[in-house]
C-alpha positions in Angstrom: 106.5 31.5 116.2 108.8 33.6 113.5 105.5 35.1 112.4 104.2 35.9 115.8 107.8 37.6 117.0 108.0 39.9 113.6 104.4 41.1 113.3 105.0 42.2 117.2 108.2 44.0 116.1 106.3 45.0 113.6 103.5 46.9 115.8 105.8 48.1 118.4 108.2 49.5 115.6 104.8 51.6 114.3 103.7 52.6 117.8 107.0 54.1 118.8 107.3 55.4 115.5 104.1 57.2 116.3 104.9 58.0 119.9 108.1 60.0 118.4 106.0 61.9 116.3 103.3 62.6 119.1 106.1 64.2 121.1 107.8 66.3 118.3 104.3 67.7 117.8 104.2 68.4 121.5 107.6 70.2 121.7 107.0 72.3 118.7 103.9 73.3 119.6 105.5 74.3 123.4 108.1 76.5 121.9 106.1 78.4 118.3 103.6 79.4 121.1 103.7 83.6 121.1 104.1 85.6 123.8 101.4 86.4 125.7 100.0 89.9 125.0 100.3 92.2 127.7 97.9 95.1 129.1 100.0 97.5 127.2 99.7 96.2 124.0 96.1 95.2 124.0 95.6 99.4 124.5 98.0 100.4 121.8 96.2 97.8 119.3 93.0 99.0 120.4 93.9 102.5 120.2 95.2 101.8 116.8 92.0 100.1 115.7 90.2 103.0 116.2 91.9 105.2 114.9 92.0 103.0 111.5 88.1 103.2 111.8 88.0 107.0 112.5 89.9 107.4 109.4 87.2 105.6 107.3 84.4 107.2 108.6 85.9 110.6 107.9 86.5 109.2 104.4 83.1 107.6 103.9 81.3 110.9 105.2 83.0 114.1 104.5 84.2 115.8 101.4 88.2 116.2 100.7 90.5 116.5 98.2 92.0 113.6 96.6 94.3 114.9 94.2 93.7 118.9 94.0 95.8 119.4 90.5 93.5 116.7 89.6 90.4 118.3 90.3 89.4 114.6 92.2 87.3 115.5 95.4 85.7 112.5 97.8 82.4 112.8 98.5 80.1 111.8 101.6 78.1 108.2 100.0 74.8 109.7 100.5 75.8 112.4 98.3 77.5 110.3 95.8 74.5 108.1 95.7 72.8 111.1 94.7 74.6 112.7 92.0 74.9 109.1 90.2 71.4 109.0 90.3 70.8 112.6 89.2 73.3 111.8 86.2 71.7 108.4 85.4 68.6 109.5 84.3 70.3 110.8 81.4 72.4 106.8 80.4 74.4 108.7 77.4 75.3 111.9 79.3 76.4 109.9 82.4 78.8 107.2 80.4 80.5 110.1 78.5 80.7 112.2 81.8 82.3 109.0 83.6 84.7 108.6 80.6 85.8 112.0 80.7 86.2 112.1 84.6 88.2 108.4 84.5 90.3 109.6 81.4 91.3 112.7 83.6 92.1 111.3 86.7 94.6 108.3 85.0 95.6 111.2 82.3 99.4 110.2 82.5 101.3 113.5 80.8 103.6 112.6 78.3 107.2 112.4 78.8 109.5 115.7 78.8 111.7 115.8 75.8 115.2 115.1 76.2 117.8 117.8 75.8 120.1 116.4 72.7 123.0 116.4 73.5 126.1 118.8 72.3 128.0 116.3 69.8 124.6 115.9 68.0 
């Protein structure tokens, strides 16, 4: 009869035990839920969407400057496409011209001197 009692406090012990944990799941779940997006801000994320895209598409497909001092310009992919193409038909030309063009546009210049001092 011992054995009977403490394996059913046993199994109720477990099922509340679970039961607690069923509901903290519940009431977390009830208050973490987000506000619900209104009319507004569907717009203004939409609006800001595709403006995100227009700015990639200019990017992909017109020409601009990327750094001017630099001499780095962004080209439409098409033409891109092309000029790699153009230069690759010549491997050794093309892998010295990329060298030169990526050694140019990281070109770090070297740091100004410093002005000694007047006890020196």
């Amino acid at each position: 009869m011992r054995n009977r009692t403490s394996a059913l406090a046993y199994i109720v012990g477990v099922v509340g035990s679970l039961l607690v944990v069923a509901l903290l799941v519940k009431a977390m779940q009830r208050y973490n839920q987000p506000t619900p997006v209104n009319q507004a801000r569907v717009e203004e994320r939409r609006k800001a969407l595709a403006d995100i895209h227009q700015a990639e598409a200019k990017g992909l497909n017109e020409y601009g400057w990327v750094d001017q001092g630099k001499g780095i310009v962004s080209l439409p992919i098409a033409r891109a496409k092309e000029l790699t193409l153009q230069d690759y038909k010549n491997p050794e030309a093309a892998r010295k011209t990329m060298i030169t063009r990526a050694d140019k546009a990281n070109f770090v210049p070297p740091k100004a001197p410093e002005k000694p001092s007047q006890y020196e």
